[in-house]
C-alpha positions, 0 to 999 in steps of 0.5 A: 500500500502506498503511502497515499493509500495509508494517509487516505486510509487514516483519514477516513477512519478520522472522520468517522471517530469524529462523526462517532465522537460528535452524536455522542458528545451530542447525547452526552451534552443534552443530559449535562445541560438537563442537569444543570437547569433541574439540580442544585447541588455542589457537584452541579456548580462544578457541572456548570463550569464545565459547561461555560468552559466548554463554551468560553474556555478563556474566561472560564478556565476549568480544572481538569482534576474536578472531574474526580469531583462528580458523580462517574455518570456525569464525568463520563459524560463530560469526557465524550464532550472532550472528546468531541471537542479534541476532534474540533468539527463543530462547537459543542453548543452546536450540536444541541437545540437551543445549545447557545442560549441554553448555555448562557442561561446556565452560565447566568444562573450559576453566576459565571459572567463575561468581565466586559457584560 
């Protein structure tokens, strides 16, 4: 196999673990939000960060060592959003309805602010 036939190879198995990791940070995503607009509690406010970081990661640095923090179901779901993101098709908040304003309501309700709003 020649080396053009190799690169074409990886990248069409690319696309598809990108496809894969993008319908499932998409599920994941949409429980995450759920979350974080129904619950209240110390382990949703760490949930919430997540979320603007996942948005505004600039403004809103999040503490990779706060996964240990939440319950393995929602850690769980955090990483398949990571890992949507590594793969970089489309913005998270993209792949669910309403994700924008969803997540600002979010980040407005747990007090996460841009410094220039």
């Amino acid at each position: 196999m020649n080396n053009f036939a190799v690169q074409d190879r990886k990248q069409a198995e690319w696309a598809e673990r990108a496809y894969r990791a993008q319908a499932a940070a998409a599920q994941a995503l949409e429980r995450l939000l759920d979350l974080a607009e129904t619950r209240d509690s110390g382990q949703i406010r760490t949930l919430a960060h997540f979320i603007a970081a996942t948005f505004d990661g600039q403004t809103f640095p999040f503490d990779l060592f706060d996964l240990r923090t939440v319950d393995v179901d929602i850690s769980d779901d955090m990483l398949l959003c990571l890992d949507a993101l590594r793969w970089g098709k489309a913005d998270l908040f993209k792949l669910v309805p309403n994700g924008e304003q969803r997540i600002l309501a979010i980040c407005k309700d747990w007090g996460f602010e841009w410094p220039d709003r």
